[in-house]
N, C-alpha and C positions, 0 to 999 in steps of 0.2 A: 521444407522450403517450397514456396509456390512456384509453380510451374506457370511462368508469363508466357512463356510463348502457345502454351496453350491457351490459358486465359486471352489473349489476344486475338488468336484464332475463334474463339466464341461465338462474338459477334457474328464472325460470317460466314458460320456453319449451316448457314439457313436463309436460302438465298428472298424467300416469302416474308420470312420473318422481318429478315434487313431490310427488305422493300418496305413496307409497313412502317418500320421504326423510323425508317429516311421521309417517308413520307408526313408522319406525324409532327416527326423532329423541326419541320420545316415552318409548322406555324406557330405563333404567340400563343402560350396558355398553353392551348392545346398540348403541344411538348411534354406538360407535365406527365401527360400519358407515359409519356416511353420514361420517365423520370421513376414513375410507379411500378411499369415493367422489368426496369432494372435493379430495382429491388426484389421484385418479384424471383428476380432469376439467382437472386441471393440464394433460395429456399429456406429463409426465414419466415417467409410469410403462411397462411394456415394451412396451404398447400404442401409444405413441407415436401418440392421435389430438387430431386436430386440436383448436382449443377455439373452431369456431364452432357445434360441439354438444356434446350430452351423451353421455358415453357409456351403456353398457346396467346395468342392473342384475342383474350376475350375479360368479358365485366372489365370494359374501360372505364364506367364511372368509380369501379372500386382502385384501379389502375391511378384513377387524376385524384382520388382523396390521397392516397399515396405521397405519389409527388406533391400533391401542397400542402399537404404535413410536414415533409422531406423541406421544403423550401421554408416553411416557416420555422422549424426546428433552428435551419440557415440562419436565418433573421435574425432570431433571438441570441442567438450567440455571436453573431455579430454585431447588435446591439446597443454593446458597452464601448467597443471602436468606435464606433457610428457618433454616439453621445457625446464622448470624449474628443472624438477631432471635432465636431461640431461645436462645442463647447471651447477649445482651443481656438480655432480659430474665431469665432462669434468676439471671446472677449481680445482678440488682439487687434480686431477690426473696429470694437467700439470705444477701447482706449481715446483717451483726449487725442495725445499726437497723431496718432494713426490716422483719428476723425480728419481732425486739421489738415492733415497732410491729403488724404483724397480730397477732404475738401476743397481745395484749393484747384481741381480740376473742374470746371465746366458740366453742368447738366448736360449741351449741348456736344457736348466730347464726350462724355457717357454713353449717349444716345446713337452716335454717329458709332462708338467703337464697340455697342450690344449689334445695331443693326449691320455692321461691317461696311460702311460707306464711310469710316472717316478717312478725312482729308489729309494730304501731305501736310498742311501746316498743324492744325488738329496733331497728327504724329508727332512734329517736332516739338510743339510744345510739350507734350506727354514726356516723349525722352528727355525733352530738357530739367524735367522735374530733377530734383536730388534724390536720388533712389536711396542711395547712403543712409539717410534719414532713417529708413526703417529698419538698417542692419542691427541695432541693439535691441529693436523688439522682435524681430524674425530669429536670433541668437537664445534670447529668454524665451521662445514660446519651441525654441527645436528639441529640448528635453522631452514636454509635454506631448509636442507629434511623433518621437519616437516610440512615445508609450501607447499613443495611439495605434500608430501601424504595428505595434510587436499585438497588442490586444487584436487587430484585426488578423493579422498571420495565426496566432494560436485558435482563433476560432476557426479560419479553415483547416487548420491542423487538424484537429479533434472531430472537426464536422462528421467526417465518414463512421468511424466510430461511435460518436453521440444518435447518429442516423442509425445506424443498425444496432446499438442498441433498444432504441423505442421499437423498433421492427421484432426484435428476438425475444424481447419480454413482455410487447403486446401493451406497452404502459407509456402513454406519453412523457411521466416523469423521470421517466428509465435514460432520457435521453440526456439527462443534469446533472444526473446520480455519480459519487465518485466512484462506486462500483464499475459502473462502466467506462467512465471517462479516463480511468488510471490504467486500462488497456492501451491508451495513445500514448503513454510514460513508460513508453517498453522498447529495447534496440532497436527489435526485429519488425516491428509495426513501423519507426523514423524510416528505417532502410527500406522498408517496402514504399512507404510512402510518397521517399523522395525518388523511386525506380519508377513507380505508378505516374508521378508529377512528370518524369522526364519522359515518361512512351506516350501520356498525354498530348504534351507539347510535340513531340513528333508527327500524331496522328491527325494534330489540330492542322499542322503545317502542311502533312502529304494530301488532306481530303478539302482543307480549307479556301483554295483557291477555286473550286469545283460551283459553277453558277449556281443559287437558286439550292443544288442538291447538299452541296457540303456541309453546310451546317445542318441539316437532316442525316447525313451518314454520321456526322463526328459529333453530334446529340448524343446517339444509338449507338455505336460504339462505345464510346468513351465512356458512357454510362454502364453497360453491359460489362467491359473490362474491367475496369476498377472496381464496381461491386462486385464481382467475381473474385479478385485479387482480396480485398478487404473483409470479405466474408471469412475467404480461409485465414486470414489471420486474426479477426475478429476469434476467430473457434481454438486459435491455435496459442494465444498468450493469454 
């Protein structure tokens, strides 16, 4: 059984550490850094240390190859979601009636409702449209976006997983393989998953309002946590 509230405590066992992680967390890209550190802290990586510490903060270029591996790993298995609602919506938007029916709105109301200066009459024409209209193609096309968002939910599902697999076998196609991926198709990995999902969403809330620094704390954290939590169950089914 993992022990969260240690894994929890983690992060802020090190007060250097979390300054650093918060401070990184804070800028575009750069992030990736702590992205790569909390892998690091997996001890999956060649260091192979232990994770009743942190490790140091050092070789951030091998740190940001990390994480944008990590992120594009992301990517790719997000994907086929990506493809598919793209692809859902693209053909329900260029259907004849659909066409017709935005048609039938104004360049000039277009323009005024991208730039946000349209006009009260501009509106009511808009609302006066018959919306009605496209209920039997928004109806035919809600199968297809169901299938879309369930493909995007299973790829975060699996992400952690497919992540630490490429980490632990040193093989970028480790992260595809159903060898690994059939570790997310286990109780005990759903229930960690969706405990990991809920102290997330907690952490996000309690550090989140925090100016400038919060999303640099709850980066570093939330990253350090969960790969912490996910390792020992990656090791453990």
């Amino acid at each position: 059984m993992v022990d969260f509230v240690k894994a929890l405590k983690r992060p802020f066992s090190d007060t250097n550490r979390l300054f650093i992680g918060t401070l990184l967390g804070m800028i575009p890209l750069v992030n990736l850094i702590v992205t790569g550190y909390a892998l690091r802290s997996t001890g999956f990586t060649k260091e192979k240390m232990k994770r009743d510490k942190l490790p140091e903060w050092k070789n951030y270029s091998d740190l940001f190859i990390k994480g944008l591996v990590a992120c594009f790993i992301g990517f790719l298995l997000f994907l086929p979601a990506i493809l598919f609602l793209i692809g859902t919506f693209g053909t329900l938007i260029m259907s004849p009636a659909v066409s017709m029916f935005f048609g039938g709105i104004s360049m000039d109301t277009w323009s005024e409702i991208f730039s946000g200066d349209i006009t009260e009459i501009q509106a009511q024409t808009l609302f006066n449209q018959d919306w009605t209209l496209l209920l039997p193609f928004m109806i035919s096309a809600l199968p297809l976006f169901i299938i879309g968002v369930a493909l995007a939910f299973l790829a975060l599902y699996v992400m952690p997983i497919a992540t630490l697999g490429w980490l632990k076998e040193e093989r970028f196609s480790a992260a595809f393989s159903w060898k690994v991926l059939q570790k997310a198709f286990n109780f005990d990995y759903f229930v960690n998953w969706l405990v990991v999902g809920f102290l997330i969403s907690v952490v996000g809330f309690f550090f989140g309002w925090i100016p400038f620094l919060g999303t640099g704390i709850t980066m570093y954290v939330i990253g350090v946590f969960s790969y912490t939590v996910f390792a020992e169950v990656y090791e453990s089914v």
